[in-house]
C-alpha positions as CSV (number, residue, x, y, z in Angstrom):
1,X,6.7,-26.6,27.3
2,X,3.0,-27.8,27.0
3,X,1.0,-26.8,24.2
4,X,-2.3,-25.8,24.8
5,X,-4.9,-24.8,21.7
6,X,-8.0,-22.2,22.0
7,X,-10.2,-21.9,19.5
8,X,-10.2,-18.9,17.0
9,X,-13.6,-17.2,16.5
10,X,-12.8,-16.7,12.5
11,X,-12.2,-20.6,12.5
12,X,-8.9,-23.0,13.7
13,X,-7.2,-22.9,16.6
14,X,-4.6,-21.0,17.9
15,X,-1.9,-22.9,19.4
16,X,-0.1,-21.4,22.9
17,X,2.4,-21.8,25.5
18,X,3.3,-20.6,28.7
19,X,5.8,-17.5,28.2
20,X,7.3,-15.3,31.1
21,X,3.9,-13.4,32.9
22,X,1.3,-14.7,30.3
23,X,1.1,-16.3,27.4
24,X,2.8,-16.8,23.7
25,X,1.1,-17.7,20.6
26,X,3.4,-20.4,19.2
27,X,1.3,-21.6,15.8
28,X,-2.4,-21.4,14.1
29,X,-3.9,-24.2,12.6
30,X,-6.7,-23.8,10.5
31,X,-8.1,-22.4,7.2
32,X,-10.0,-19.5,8.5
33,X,-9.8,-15.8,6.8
34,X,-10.1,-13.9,10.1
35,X,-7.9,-14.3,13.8
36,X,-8.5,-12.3,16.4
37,X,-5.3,-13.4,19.3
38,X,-7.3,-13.0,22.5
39,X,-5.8,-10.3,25.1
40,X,-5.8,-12.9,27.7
41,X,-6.3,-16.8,28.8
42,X,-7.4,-17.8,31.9
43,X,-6.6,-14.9,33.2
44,X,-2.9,-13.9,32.3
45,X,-2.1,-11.5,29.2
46,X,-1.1,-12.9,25.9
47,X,2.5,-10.8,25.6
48,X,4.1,-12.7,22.3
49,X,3.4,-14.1,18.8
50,X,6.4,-16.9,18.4
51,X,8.4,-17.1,15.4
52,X,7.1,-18.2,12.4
53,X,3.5,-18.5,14.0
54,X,1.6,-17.6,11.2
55,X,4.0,-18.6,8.7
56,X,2.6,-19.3,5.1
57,X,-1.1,-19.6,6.2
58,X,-2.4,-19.5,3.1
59,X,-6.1,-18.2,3.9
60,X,-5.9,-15.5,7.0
61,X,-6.9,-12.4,5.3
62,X,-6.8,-10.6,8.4
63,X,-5.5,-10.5,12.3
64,X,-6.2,-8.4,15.1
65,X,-3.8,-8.2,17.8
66,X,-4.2,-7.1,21.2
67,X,-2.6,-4.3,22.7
68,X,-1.2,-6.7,25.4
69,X,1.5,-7.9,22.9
70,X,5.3,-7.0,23.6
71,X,7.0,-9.4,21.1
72,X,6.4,-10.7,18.1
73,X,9.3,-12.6,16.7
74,X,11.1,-13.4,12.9
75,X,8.5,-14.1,10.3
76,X,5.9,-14.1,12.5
77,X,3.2,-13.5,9.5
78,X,5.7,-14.3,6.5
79,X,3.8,-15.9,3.4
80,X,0.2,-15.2,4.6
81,X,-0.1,-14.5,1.3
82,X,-3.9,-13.2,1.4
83,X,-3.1,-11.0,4.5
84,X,-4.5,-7.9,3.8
85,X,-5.2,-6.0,7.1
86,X,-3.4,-6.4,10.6
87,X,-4.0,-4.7,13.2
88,X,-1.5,-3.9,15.7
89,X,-0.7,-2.2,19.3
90,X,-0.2,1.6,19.0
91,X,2.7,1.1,21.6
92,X,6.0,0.2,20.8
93,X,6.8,-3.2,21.1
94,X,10.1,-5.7,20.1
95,X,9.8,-7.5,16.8
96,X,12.3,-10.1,14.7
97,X,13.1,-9.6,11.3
98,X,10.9,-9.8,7.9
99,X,8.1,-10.4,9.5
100,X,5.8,-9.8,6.5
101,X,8.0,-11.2,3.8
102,X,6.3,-12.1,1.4
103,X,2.9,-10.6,2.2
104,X,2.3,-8.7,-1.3
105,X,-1.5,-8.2,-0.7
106,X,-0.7,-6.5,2.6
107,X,-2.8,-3.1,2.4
108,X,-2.7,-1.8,5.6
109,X,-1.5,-1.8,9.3
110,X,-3.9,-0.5,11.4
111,X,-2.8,0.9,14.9
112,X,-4.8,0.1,17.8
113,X,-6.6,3.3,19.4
114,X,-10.0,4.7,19.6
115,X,-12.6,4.4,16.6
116,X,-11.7,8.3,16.4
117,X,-8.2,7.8,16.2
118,X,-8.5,5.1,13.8
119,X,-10.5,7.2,11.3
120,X,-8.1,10.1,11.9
121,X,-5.3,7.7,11.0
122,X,-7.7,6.3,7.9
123,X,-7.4,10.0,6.3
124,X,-4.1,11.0,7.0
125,X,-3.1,7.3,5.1
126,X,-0.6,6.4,8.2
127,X,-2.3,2.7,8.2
128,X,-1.3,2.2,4.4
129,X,2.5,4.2,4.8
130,X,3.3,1.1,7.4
131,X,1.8,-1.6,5.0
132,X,3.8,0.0,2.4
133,X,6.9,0.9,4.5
134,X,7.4,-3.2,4.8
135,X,6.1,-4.3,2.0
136,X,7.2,-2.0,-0.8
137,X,10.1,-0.5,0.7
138,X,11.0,-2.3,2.7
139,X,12.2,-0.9,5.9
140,X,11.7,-2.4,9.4
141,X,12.9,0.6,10.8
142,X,9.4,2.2,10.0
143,X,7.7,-0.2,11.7
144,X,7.7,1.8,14.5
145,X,4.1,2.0,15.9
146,X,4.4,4.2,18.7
147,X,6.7,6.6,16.3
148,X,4.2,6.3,13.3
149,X,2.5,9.6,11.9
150,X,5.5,11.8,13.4
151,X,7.3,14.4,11.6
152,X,10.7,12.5,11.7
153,X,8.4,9.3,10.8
154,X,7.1,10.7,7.8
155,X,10.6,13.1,6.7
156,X,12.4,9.0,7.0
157,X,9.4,7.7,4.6
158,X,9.6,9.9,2.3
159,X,13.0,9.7,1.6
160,X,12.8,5.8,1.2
161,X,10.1,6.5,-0.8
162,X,12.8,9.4,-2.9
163,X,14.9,6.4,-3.0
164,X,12.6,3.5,-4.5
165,X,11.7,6.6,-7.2
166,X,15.4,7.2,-7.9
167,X,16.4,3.2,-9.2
168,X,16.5,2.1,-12.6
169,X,13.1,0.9,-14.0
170,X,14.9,-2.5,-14.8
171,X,16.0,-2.8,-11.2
172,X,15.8,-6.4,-10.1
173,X,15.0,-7.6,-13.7
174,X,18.3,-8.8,-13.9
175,X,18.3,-11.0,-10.0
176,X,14.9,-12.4,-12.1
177,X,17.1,-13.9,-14.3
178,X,20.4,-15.2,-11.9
179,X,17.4,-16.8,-9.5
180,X,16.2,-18.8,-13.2
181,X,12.7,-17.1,-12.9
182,X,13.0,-16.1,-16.3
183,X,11.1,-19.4,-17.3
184,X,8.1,-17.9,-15.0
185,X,5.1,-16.8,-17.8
186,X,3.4,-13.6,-16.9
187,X,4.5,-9.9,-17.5
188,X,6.5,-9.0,-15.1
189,X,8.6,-11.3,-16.0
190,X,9.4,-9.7,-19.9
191,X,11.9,-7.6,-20.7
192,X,9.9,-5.3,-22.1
193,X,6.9,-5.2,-19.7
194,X,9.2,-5.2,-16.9
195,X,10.0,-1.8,-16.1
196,X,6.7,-0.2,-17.6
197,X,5.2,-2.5,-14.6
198,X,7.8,-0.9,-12.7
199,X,7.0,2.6,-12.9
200,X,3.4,1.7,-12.5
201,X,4.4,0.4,-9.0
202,X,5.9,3.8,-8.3
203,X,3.3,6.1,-9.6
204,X,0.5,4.1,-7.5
205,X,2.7,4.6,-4.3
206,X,3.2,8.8,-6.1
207,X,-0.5,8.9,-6.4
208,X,-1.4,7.8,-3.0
209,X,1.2,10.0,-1.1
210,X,-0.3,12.7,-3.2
211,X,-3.8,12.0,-2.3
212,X,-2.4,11.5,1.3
213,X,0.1,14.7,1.3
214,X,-0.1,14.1,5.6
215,X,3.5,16.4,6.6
216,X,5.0,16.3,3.2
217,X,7.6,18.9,2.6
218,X,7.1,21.3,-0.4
219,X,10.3,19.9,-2.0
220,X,8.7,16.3,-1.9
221,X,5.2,16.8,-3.4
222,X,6.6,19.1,-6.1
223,X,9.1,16.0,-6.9
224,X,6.2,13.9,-6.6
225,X,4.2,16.1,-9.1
226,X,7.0,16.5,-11.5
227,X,7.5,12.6,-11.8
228,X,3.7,12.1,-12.7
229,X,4.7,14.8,-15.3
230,X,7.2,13.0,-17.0
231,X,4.7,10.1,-17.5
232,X,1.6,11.7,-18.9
233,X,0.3,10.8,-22.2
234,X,1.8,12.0,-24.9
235,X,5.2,10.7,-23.6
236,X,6.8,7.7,-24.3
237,X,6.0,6.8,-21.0
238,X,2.3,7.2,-20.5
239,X,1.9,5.1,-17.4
240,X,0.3,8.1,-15.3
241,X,-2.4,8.3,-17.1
242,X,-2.7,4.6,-18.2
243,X,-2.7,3.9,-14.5
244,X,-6.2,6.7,-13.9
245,X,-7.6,5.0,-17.1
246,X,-7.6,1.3,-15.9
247,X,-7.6,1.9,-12.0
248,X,-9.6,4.7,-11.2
249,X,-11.1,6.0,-14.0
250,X,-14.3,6.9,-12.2
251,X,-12.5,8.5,-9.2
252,X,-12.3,12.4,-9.8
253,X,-9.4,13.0,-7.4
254,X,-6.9,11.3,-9.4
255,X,-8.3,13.5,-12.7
256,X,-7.3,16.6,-9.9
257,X,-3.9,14.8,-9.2
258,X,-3.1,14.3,-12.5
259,X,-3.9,18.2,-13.6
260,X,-2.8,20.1,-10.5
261,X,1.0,18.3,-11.6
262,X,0.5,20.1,-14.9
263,X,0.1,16.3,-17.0
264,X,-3.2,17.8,-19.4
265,X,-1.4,20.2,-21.9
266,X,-2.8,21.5,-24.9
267,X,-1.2,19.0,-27.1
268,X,-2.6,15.9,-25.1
269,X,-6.0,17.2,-24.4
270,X,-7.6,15.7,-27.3
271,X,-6.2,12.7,-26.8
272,X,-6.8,12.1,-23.5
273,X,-10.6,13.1,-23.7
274,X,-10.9,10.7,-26.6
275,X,-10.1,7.9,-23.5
276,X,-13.1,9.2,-21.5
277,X,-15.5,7.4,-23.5
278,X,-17.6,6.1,-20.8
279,X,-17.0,8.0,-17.7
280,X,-19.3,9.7,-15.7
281,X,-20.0,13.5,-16.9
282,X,-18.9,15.2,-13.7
283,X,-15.2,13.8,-14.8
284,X,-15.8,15.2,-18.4
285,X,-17.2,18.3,-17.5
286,X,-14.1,18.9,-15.1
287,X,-12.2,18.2,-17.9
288,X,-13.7,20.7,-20.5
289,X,-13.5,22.9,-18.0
290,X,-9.8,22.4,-17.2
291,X,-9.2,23.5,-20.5
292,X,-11.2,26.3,-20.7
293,X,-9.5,28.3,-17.8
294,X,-5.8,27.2,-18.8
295,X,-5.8,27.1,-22.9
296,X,-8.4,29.3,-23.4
297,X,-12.1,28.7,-24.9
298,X,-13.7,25.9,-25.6
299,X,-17.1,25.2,-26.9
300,X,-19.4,23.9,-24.3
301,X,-20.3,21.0,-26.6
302,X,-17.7,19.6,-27.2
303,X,-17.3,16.5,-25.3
304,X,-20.6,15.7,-27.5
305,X,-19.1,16.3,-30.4
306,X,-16.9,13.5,-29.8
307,X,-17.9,9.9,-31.3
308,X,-19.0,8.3,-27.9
């Protein structure tokens, strides 16, 4: 078939073919961050991405697709490894297999719609549950746009998400090894920092479905809440809390997260205000105040007492 290029707005040129009623996108070349795949040339609707289109383009960062698509086929967007935003029809549509292999920095698939429905989507976290339901655990059955945000939707996610919860923290190590990445420098690579960066992996995914609790069943936060339990500090686990300390130590809803699932106890309170050296006071005063209505008084001055 004759290959015919357009340019993209973001940079390059996207590559295209003649496919049933309209049009497919067969390839991009270019180095741009940005593609935006037209609805329609000269006339007739742009209905597929080929296979392998956007295959290892090593600087898109993010693609918009029109709501004209019907197909998109295998590995359409594999190995973009910079994708971090696609955005997609809200209507169901065929797709191959895999198709974002590879895509680790892939935050969020955002589903066509209104700028209302888009910031409704936003809260309730659906854009990130797709990014995460390829890329993290991985299941293609879940990238089901038209079906997203339902309750049979969200009762299947959160049982993959169960699932991912449920596997030993030196799952995969050991493939590491039999593939001879073993001789790969970096921590996720060591025995011992494997799993601890395993169960930081889960807890982000606990910690966003818990600031995102969008249809989850009782059964299935308290779960949630009883796993960041287990890792608070004070354990020999502490990743919980590690993970507000270095990520999000200035974000008060992780701080509410973290005590609504019961992880400050008298034992560990000291300890973990003595981490709070340079957050903001709302977060300290929350704190002191935590304490105060669950372990009795305090004295008012005590975060000041405190060598900061």
């Amino acid at each position: 078939m004759e290959e015919k290029m357009i340019e993209n707005a973001g940079g390059g040129q996207l590559v295209y073919i003649p496919y049933k009623d309209g049009f497919s996108i067969k390839r991009y070349r270019g180095i741009g961050e940005f593609v935006t795949v037209p609805a329609q040339i000269d006339g007739k609707p742009v209905i597929a991405i080929e296979k392998k289109a956007f295959l290892s383009c090593k600087t898109i960062r993010e693609i918009y697709l029109p709501d004209t698509i019907e197909e998109i086929g295998d590995w359409a967007f594999a190995h973009t490894e910079k994708l971090k935003t696609i955005c997609v029809p809200a209507h169901g549509f065929r797709h191959g297999k895999e198709l974002f292999l590879g895509c680790k920095r892939l935050r969020e698939i955002v589903l066509s719609g209104t700028e209302a429905e888009k910031e409704r989507r936003a809260a309730e976290g659906i854009g990130r549950m797709l990014a995460m339901a390829v890329t993290v655990l991985h299941d293609y059955f879940l990238f089901a746009p038209d079906e997203a945000g339902s309750d049979a939707w969200v009762k299947r996610w959160d049982e993959k998400l169960k699932g991912l919860m449920e596997l030993d923290d030196l799952d995969g190590f050991e493939e590491l090894w039999t593939c001879g990445e073993e001789d790969y420098e970096g921590k996720d690579y060591d025995i011992k920092s494997y799993p601890v960066e395993k169960r930081k992996m889960k807890l982000r995914i606990v910690y966003f479905r818990l600031l995102h609790p969008y249809r989850i069943a009782d059964d299935m936060k308290a779960y949630l809440m009883e796993y960041l339990g287990r890792h608070t500090k004070g354990t020999a686990t502490p990743e919980a809390w590690d993970i507000i300390i270095e990520e999000h130590r200035d974000d008060l809803t992780y701080y509410k997260i973290f005590t609504e699932a019961g992880c400050v106890t008298q034992g560990n309170f000291d300890s973990l205000l003595s981490d709070l050296e340079d957050v903001g006071a709302e977060i300290k005063a929350y704190m002191l105040r935590y304490k105060e209505e669950h372990f009795g008084q305090t004295d008012a001055f005590a975060a000041f007492d405190l060598d900061w």
